[in-house]
C-alpha positions as CSV (number, residue, x, y, z in Angstrom):
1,X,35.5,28.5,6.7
2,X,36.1,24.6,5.5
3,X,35.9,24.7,1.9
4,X,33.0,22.5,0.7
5,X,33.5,19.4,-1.3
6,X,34.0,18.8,-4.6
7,X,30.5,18.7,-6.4
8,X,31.4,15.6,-8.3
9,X,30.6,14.0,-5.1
10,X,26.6,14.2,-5.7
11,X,27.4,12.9,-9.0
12,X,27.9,9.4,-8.4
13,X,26.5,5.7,-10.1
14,X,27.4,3.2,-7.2
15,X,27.5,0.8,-9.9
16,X,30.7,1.6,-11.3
17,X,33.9,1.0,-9.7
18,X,35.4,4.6,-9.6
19,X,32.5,6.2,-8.1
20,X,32.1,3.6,-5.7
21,X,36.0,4.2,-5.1
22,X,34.6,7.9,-4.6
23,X,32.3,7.2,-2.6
24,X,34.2,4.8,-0.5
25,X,37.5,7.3,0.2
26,X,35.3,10.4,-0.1
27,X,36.5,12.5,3.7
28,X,33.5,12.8,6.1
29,X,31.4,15.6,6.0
30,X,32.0,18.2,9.2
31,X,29.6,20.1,10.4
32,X,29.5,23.8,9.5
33,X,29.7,26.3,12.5
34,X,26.7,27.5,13.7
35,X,26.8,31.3,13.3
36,X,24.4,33.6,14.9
37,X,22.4,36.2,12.9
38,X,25.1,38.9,13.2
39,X,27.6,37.2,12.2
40,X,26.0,35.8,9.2
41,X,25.5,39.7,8.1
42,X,29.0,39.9,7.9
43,X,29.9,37.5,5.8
44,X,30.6,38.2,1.9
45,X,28.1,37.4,-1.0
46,X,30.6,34.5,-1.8
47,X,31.0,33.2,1.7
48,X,27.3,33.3,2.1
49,X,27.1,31.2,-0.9
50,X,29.5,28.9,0.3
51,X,28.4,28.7,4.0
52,X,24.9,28.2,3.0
53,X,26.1,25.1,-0.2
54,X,27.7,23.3,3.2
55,X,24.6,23.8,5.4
56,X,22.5,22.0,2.5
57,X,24.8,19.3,1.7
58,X,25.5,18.5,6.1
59,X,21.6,18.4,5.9
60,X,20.9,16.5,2.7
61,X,23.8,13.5,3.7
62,X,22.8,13.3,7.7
63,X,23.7,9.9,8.5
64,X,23.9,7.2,8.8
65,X,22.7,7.3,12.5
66,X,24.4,4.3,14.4
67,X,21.0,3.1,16.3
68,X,20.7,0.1,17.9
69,X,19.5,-1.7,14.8
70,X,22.4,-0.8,12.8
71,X,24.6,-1.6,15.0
72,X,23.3,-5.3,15.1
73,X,23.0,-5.2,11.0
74,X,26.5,-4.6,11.0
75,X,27.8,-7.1,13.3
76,X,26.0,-9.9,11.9
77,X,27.3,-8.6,8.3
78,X,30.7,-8.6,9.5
79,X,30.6,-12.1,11.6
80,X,29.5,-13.9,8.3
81,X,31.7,-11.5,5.6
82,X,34.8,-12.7,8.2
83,X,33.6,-17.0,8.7
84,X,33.5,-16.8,4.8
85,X,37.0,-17.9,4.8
86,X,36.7,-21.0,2.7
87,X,39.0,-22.4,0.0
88,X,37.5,-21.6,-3.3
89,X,36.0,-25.1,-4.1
90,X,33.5,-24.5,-1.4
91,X,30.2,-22.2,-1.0
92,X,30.5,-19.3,0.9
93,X,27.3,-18.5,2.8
94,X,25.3,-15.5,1.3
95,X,23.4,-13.1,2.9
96,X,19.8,-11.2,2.5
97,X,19.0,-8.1,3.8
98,X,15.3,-7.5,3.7
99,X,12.6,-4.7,5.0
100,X,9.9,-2.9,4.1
101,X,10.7,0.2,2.0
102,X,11.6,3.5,3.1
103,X,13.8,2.1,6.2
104,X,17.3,2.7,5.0
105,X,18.0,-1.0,3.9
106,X,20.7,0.3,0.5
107,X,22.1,2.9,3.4
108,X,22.7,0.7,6.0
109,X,24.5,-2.0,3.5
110,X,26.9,0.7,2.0
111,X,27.5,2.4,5.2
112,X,29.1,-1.3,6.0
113,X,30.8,-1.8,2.5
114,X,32.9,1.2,3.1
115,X,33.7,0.3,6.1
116,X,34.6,-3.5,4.6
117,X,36.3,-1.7,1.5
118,X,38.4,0.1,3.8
119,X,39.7,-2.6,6.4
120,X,40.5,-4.1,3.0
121,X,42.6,-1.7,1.2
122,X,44.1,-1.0,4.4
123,X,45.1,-4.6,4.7
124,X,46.1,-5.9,1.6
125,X,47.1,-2.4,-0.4
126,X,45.4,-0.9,-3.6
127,X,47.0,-3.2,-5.8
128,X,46.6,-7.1,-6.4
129,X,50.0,-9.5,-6.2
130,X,49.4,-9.5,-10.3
131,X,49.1,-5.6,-10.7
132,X,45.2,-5.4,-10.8
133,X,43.4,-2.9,-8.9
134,X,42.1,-4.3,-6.1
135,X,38.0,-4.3,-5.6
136,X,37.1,-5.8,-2.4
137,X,33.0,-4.2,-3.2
138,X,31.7,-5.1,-6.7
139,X,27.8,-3.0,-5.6
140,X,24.8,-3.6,-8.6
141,X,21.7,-2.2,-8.5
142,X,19.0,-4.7,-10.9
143,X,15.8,-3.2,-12.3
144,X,12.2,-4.9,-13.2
145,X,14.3,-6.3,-16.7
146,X,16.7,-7.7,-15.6
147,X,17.5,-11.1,-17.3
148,X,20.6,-13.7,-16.6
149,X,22.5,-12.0,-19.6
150,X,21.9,-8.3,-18.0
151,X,22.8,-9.4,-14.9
152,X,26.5,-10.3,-16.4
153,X,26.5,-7.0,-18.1
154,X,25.5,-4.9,-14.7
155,X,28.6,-6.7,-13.5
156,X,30.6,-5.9,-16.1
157,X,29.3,-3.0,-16.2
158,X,30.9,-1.7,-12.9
159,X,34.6,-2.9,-13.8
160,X,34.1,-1.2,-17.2
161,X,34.9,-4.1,-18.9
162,X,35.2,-3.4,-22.9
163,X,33.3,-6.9,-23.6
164,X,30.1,-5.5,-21.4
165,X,28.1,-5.2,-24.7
166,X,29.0,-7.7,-27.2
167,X,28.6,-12.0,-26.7
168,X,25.9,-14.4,-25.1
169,X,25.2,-14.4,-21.6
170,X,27.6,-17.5,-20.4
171,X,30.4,-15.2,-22.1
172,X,29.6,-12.5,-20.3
173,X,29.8,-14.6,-17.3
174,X,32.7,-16.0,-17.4
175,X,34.3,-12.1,-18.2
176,X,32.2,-11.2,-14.8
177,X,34.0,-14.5,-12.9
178,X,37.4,-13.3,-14.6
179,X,37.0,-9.7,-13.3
180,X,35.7,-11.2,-9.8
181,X,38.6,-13.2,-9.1
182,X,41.6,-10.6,-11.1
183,X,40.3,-7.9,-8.9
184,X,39.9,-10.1,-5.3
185,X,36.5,-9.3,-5.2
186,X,35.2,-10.6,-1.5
187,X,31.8,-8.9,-1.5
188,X,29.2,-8.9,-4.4
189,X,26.1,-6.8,-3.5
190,X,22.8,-7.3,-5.7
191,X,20.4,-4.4,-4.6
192,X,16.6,-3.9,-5.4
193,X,16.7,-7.3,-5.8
194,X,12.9,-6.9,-5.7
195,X,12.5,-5.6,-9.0
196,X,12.7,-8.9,-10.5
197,X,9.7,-10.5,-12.3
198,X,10.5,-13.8,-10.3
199,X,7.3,-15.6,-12.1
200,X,8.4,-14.5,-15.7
201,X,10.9,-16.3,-17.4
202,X,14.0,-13.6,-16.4
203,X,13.3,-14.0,-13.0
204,X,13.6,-18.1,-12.9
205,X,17.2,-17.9,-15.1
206,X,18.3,-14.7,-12.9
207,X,17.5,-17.0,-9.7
208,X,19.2,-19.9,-11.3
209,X,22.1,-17.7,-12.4
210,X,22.6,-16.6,-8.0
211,X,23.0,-20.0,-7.9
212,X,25.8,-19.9,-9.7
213,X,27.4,-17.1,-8.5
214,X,27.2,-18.8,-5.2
215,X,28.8,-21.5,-6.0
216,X,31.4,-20.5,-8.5
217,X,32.1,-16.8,-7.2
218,X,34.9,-16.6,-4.4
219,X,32.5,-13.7,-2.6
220,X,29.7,-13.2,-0.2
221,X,26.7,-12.4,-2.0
222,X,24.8,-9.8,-0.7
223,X,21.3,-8.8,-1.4
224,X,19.2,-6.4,-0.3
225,X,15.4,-6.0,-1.0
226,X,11.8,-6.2,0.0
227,X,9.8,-8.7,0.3
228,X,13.0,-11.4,-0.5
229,X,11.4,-14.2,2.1
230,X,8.3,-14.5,0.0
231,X,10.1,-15.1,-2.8
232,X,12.0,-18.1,-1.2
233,X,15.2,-16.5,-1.3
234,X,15.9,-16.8,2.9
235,X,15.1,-20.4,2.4
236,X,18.2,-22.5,3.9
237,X,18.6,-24.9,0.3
238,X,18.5,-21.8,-2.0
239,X,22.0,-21.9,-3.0
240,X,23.0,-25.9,-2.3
């Protein structure tokens, strides 16, 4: 019987880099054998325990399922991730992924970021020409609080930086930027970008800071959340 995986696994904040890392190399889930009633009688307490740990886990993690939809979300992530090949003095295009709740919008996207993170490593090694580990996904989550200076500390956040909780928010961005570009970040994904308070305060500087990003940041920026058109973010000047 395959031995189930580590436990760790179910364990994971996506917004730092080693469990994205986790989550990224983690071996695909196989199936366990269907076993017929007999057959299940005659297995030990502690195979039991075991077989029935991997049935729970196959049927918590089903997915994702490659229907048409995804397939065409995926292809359209990849055609602009791979025409983002500009120097860095130039805007890269950026990218919104927006849908009701419930459909699978955060599963979707990091089904495609391991698949990014791994064409990737697989391409240009673990390891930067410098030394620096290389990150092609930096992946934060945002929550209703989220200001311009907690934006630079979710980011810094993820690489574990030691300055994530100490100087003003322009500080912390230029640490983010430094991190971004020692690490040859390609992709920066903002999820739940709907829990912003776009009409308060935080919301206008947190817009103003994507800006930014865009334009200073050698990555796609990808963001994922509901209701993104209303708030102006699909609109063609947002980021020029």
């Amino acid at each position: 019987m395959t031995d189930p995986l580590p436990l760790g696994l179910g364990n994971l904040a996506l917004s730092r880099k080693e469990d994205f890392k986790e989550f990224a190399n983690a071996p695909r889930r196989e199936q366990p054998s269907l076993l017929t009633r007999a057959e299940l009688k005659a297995l030990t307490t502690e195979s039991r325990a075991v077989y029935d740990r991997l049935r729970r886990e196959w049927h918590a993690n089903l997915g994702p399922i490659r229907t048409q939809q995804l397939a065409y979300l995926h292809e359209n992530l990849w055609d602009i991730v791979d025409s983002n090949q500009q120097d860095g003095d130039k805007a890269k295009g950026a990218v919104a992924v927006d849908a009701f709740p419930g459909l699978g919008k955060t599963t979707s996207v990091l089904a495609f970021l391991r698949e990014f993170h791994h064409r990737e490593i697989a391409e240009n090694g673990e390891f930067t020409a410098q030394g620096h580990e290389r990150l092609p996904v930096c992946r934060v989550g945002l929550t209703g609080n989220t200001g311009m200076k907690d934006l630079n500390r979710a980011i810094l956040e993820f690489f574990g930086h030691a300055g994530r909780n100490r100087g003003t928010a322009a500080q912390m961005g230029q640490r983010a930027l430094d991190c971004v570009l020692s690490c040859e970040v390609r992709v920066l994904a903002l999820d739940d970008l709907h829990f912003l308070k776009w009409r308060n305060t935080s919301g206008i500087e947190v817009s103003n800071h994507l800006k930014w990003i865009a334009n200073e940041f050698p990555v796609t920026l990808l963001m994922i959340g509901v209701g993104l058109a209303e708030k102006g973010l699909l609109r063609r000047n947002y980021f020029w």
